[in-house]
C-alpha positions in Angstrom: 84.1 146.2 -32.6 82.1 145.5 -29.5 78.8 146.1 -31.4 79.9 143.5 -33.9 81.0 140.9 -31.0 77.4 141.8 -29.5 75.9 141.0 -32.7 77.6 137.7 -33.2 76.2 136.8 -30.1 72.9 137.7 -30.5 71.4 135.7 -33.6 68.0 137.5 -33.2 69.8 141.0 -32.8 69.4 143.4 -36.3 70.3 146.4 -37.3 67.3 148.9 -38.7 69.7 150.3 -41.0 70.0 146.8 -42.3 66.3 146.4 -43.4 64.2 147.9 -46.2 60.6 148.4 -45.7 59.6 144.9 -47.3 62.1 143.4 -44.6 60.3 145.0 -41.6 56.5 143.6 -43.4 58.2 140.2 -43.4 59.5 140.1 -40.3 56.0 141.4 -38.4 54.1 139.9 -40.5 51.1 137.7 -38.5 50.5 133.6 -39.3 49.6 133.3 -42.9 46.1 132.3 -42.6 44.9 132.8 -38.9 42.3 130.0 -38.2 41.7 132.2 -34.5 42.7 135.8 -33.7 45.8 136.3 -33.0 46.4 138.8 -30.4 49.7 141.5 -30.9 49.8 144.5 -28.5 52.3 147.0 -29.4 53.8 149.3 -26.8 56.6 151.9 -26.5 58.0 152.4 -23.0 60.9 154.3 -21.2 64.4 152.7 -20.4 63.0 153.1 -16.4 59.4 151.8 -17.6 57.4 155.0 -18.0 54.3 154.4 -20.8 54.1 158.2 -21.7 55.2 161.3 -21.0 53.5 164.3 -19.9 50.4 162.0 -20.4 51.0 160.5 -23.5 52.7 157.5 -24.5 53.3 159.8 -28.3 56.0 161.8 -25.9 58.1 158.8 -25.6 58.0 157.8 -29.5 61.3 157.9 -32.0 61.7 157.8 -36.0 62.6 154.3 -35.2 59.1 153.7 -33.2 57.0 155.4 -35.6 58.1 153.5 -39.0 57.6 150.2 -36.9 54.3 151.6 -35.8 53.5 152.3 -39.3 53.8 148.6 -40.7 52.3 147.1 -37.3 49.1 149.1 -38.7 49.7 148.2 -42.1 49.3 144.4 -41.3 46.6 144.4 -39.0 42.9 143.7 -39.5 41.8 145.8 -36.8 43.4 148.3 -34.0 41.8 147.7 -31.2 42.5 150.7 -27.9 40.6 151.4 -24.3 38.4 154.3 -24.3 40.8 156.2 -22.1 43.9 156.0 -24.9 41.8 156.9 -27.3 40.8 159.8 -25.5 44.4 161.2 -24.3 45.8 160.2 -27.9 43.2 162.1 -29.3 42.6 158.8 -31.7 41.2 159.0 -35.6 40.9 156.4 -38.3 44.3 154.6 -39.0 45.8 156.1 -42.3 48.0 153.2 -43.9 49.5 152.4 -47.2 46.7 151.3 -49.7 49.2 149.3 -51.9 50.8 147.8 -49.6 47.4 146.5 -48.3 46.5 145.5 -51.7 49.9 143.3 -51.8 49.0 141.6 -48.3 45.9 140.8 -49.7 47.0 138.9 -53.0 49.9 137.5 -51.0 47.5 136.0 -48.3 49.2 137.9 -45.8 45.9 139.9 -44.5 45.6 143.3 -46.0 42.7 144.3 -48.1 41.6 143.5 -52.4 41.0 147.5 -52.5 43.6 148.8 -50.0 41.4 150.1 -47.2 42.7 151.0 -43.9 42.1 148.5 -40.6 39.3 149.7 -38.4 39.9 151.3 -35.2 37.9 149.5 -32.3 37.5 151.7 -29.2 36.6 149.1 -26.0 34.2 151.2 -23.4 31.6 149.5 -21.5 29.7 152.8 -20.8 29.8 154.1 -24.4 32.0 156.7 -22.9 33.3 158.8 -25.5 32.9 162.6 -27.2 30.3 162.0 -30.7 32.2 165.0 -31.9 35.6 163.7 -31.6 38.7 163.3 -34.1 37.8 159.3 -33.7 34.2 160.1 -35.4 34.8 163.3 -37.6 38.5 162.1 -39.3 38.1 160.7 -42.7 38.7 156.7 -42.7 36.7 152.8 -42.3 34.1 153.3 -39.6 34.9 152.7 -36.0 33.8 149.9 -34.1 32.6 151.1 -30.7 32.5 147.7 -28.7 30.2 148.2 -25.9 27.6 146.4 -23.4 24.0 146.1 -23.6 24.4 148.3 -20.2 25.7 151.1 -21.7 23.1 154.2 -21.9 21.0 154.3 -25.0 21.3 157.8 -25.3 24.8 157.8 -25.6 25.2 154.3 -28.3 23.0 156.1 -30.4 24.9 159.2 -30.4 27.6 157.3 -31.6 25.9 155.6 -34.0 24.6 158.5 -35.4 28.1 160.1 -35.9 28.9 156.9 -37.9 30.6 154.7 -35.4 29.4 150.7 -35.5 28.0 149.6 -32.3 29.3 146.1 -30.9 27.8 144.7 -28.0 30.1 142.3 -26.6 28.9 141.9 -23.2 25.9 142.6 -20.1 27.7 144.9 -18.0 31.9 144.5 -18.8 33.4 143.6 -21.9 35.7 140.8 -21.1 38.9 139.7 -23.5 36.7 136.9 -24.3 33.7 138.7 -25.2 35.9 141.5 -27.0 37.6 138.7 -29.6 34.3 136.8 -30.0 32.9 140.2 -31.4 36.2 140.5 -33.7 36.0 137.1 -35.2 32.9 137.7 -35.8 33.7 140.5 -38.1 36.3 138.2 -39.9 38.6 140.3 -37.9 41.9 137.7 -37.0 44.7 139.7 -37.1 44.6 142.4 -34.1 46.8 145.3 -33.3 45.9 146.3 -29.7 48.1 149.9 -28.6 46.7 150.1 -25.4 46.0 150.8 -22.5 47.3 149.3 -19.5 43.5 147.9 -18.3 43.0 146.5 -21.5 47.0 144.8 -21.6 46.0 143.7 -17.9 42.6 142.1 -19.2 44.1 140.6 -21.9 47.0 139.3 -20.4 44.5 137.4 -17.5 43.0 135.9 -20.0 46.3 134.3 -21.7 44.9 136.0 -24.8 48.2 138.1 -25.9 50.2 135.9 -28.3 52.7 138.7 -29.5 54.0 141.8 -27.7 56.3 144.2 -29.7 57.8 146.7 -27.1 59.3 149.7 -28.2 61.8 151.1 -25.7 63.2 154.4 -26.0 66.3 155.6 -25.1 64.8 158.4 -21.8 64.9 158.2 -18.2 61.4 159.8 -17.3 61.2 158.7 -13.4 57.7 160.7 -12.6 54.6 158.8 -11.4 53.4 156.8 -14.9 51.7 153.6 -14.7 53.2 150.4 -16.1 52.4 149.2 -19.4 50.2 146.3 -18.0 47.5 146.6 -15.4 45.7 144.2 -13.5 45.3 142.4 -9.9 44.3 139.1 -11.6 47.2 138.0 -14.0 49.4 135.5 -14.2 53.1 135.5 -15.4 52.9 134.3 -18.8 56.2 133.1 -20.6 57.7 134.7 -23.6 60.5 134.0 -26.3 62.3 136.7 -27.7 62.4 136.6 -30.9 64.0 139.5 -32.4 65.9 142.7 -31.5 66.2 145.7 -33.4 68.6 148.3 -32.7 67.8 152.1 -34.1 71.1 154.5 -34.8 69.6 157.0 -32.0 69.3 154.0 -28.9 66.0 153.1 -29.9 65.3 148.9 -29.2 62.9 147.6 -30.7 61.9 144.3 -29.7 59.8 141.4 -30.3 58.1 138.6 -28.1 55.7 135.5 -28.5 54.5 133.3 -26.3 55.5 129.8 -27.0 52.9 128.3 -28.5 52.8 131.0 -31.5 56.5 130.0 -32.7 
């Protein structure tokens, strides 16, 4: 009965019991059409704010987190992560659902004409990351390694020669700016960013983050974990809320765009 009153009183709130798969793709699904990257960044977090737990933020995930991680995947153009996350998630290619790609397409709604996965984009101004890892050896679409002309030579080509794509999108830093330039340049509009807190922070400074869907799952972790945003620079930036979504197990799943992208 109180659930129900709650309910009433939240127009935005859902139930994920309530929604089939083709209900969650419609209600993440980005602007038909982007004319300019749009920007989502997708987080999971603890009731008392922890982003991972023993060191990863995969600790802290639920049945509810994961389907909606799923689909965020599924609609994106390109997943875009620091070099650090990639490293402590141990990060490969992103394995999605090839039909449902192939429906996005022919819908308009993104996706791909033969189903293939969005590319991962690993942001690292040193070119800082293992040639033999799970992000270069796991089968998938090519990673983007998006990089600065500063980076050592030695180590670019050692990426490129384990198949990853090298983007230079900046001298000595790669800058929000410089790192969305390089994706629309690509023809890559709709982005998924998962982290991690520097690259939230950056983006966030730069008032590039249009959408943030924020998992939060139902722990108290206390300990000494960062918060899910990171950076001396930024500014508060305003948010709607624009839907709730409430998992059997406590899981809340909720949504938020910045004005301008309602």
């Amino acid at each position: 009965m109180v659930r129900s009153v709650l309910m009433q009183r939240m127009p935005n709130a859902i139930q994920l019991t309530d929604l089939t798969h083709d209900d969650l793709v419609r209600l993440y699904a980005y602007p038909v059409g982007p004319q300019a990257p749009y920007v989502r960044v997708n987080f999971v977090t603890s009731i008392d704010g922890a982003v991972s737990l023993e060191g990863r933020s995969g600790g802290l995930g639920t049945p509810a987190d994961r389907q909606v991680f799923r689909v965020l995947r599924d609609l994106a153009d390109v997943v875009v992560v620091g070099a650090g996350t990639a490293r402590a998630e141990n990060y490969g290619a992103a394995h999605t659902d090839s039909h449902l790609r192939t429906r996005l397409y022919h819908h308009g709604m993104g996706g791909d004409a033969d189903g293939a996965a969005p590319r991962i984009a690993v942001v690292t101004a040193r070119a800082a990351l293992d040639p033999h890892s799970r992000l270069f050896t796991d089968t998938g679409a090519r990673p983007l390694i998006i990089t600065t002309a500063a980076a050592p030579a030695d180590r670019t080509r050692e990426l490129a020669e384990a198949g990853g794509e090298i983007v230079v999108a900046g001298e000595s830093s790669v800058s929000a700016a410089g790192l969305l330039a390089a994706l629309e340049t690509l023809g890559l509009r709709r982005i998924l960013c998962e982290g991690g807190p520097a690259l939230f922070g950056d983006l966030i400074t730069a008032r590039a983050v249009d959408e943030l869907c924020l998992t939060v799952s139902p722990l108290l972790v206390a300990g000494n974990e960062r918060r899910i945003a990171v950076s001396p620079n930024a500014m508060p930036t305003p948010m709607t809320c624009r839907q709730l979504i409430f998992a059997e197990d406590g899981t809340i799943l909720t949504q938020w765009t910045r004005a301008h992208t309602l």
